[in-house]
C-alpha positions as YAML, in Angstrom:
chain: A
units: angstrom
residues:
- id: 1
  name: UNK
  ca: [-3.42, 26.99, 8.59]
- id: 2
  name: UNK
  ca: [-0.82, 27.19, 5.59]
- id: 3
  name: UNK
  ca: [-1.05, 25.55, 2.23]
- id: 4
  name: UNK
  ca: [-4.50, 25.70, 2.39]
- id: 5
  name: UNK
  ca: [-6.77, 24.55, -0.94]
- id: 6
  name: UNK
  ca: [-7.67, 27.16, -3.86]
- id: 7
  name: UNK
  ca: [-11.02, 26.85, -5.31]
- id: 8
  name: UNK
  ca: [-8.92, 26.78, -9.00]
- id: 9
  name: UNK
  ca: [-7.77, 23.21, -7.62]
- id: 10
  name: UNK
  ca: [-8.95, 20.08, -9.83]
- id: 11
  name: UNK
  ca: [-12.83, 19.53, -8.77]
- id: 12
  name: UNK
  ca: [-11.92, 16.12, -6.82]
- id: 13
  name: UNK
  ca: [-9.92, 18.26, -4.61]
- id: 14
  name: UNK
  ca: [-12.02, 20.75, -4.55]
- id: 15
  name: UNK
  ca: [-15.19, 18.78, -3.46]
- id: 16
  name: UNK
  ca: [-12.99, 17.46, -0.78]
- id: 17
  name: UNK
  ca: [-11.65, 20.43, 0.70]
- id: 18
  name: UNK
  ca: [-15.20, 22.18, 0.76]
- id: 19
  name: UNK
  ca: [-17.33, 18.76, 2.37]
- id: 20
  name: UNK
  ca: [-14.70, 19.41, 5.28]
- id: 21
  name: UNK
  ca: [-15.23, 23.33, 4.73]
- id: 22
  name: UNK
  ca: [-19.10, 22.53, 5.49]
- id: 23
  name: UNK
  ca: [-19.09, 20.12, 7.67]
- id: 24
  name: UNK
  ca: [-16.48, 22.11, 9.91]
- id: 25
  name: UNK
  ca: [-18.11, 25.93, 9.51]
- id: 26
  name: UNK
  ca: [-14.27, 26.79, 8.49]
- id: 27
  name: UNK
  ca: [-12.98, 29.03, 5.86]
- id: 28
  name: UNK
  ca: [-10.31, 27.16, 4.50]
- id: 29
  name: UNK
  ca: [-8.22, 23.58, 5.37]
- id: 30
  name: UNK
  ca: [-5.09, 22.84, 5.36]
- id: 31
  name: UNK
  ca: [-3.21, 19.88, 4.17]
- id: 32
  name: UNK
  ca: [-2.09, 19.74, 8.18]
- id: 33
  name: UNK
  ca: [-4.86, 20.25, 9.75]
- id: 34
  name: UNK
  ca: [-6.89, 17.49, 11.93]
- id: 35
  name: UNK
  ca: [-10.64, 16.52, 11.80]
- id: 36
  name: UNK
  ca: [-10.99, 16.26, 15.53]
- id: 37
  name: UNK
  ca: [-8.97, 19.00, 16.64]
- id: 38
  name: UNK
  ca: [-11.35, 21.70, 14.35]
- id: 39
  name: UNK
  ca: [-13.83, 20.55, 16.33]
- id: 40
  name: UNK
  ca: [-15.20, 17.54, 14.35]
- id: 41
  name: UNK
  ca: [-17.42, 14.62, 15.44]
- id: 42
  name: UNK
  ca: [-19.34, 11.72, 14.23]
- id: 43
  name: UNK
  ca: [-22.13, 13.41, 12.83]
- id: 44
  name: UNK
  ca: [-19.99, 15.49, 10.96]
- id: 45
  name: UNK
  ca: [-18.12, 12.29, 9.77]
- id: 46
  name: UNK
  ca: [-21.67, 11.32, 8.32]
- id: 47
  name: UNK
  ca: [-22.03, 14.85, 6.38]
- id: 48
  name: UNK
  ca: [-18.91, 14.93, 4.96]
- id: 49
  name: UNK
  ca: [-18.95, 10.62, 3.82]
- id: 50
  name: UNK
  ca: [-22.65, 11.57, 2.35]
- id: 51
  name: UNK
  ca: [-21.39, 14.90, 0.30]
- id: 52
  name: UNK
  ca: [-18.64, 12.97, -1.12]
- id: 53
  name: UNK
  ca: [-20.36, 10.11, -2.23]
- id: 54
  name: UNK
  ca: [-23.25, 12.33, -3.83]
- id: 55
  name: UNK
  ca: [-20.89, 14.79, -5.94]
- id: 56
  name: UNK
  ca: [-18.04, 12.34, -6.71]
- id: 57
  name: UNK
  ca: [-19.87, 9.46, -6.76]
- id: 58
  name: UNK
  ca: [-17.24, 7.54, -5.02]
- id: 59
  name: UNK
  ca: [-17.40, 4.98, -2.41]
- id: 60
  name: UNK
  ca: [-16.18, 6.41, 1.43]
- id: 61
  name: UNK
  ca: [-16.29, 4.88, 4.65]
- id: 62
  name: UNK
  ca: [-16.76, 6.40, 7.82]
- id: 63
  name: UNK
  ca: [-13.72, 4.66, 9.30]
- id: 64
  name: UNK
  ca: [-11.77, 6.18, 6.60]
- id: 65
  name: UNK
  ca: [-12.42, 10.11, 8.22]
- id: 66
  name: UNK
  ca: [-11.05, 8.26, 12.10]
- id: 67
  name: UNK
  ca: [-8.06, 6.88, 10.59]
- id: 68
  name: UNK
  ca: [-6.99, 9.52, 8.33]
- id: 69
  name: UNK
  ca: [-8.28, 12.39, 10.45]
- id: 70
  name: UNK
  ca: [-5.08, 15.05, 8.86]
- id: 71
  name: UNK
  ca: [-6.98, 16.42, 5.88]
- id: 72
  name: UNK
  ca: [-3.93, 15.75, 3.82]
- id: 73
  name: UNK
  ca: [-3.84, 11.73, 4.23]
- id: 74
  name: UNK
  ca: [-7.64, 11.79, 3.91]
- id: 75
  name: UNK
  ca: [-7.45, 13.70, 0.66]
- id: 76
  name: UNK
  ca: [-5.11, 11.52, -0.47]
- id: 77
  name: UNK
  ca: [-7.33, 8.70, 0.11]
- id: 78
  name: UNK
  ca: [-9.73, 9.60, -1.38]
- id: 79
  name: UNK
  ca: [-7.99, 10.92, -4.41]
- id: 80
  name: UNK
  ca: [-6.91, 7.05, -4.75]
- id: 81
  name: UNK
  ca: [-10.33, 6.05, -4.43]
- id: 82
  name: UNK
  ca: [-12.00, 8.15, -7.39]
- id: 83
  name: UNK
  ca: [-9.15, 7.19, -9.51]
- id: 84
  name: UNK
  ca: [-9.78, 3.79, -8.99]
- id: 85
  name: UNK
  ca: [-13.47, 4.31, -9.60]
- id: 86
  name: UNK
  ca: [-12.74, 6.19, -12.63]
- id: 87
  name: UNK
  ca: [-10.19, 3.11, -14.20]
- id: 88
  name: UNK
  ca: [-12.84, 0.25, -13.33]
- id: 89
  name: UNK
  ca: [-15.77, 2.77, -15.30]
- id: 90
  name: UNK
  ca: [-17.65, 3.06, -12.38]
...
C-alpha cells in the first residue's frame, strides 16, 4: 500500500479514509487499493455508507462503494458529492 492517507489530510478526506480504515480492520488505505480485495463485503458497504453520512452529512449510496470499489475513485466521489452539498447549503 503506497500513497496512503495522513491524518493531517483535509477532514473530508480524512473521514473517508478512516470509515474504510474501520470498516476494513486496516491500518492505512491507499489511493490503489480495492474494497473487495481487503476483504470487504456488503455489510461493510452498510458501515462505511452510514459513517459517512453521519460525520459529513452527505448523501452516499451503496451502489456507489460496488462501482467505485479502488479507494481512490470512491474518494473522489465522494469528494464531488460534499462539495456539491456544501454549494447548494445543504
Amino acid at each position: 500500500m503506497s500513497d496512503s492517507v495522513e491524518p493531517g489530510a483535509d477532514a473530508v478526506t480524512w473521514h473517508i479514509t478512516e470509515s474504510w480504515r474501520r470498516a476494513l480492520g486496516v491500518p492505512e488505505i491507499a489511493d490503489d487499493d480495492d474494497f473487495f480485495e481487503l476483504g470487504g463485503n456488503s455489510l461493510l458497504v452498510t458501515r462505511i455508507v452510514s459513517y459517512l453520512r453521519r460525520e459529513l452529512q452527505v448523501e452516499v449510496e451503496m451502489l456507489q462503494v460496488f462501482d467505485t470499489s479502488c479507494f481512490g475513485e470512491f474518494r473522489s466521489v465522494v469528494e464531488e458529492s460534499v462539495a456539491r452539498s456544501k454549494e447548494s447549503g445543504r
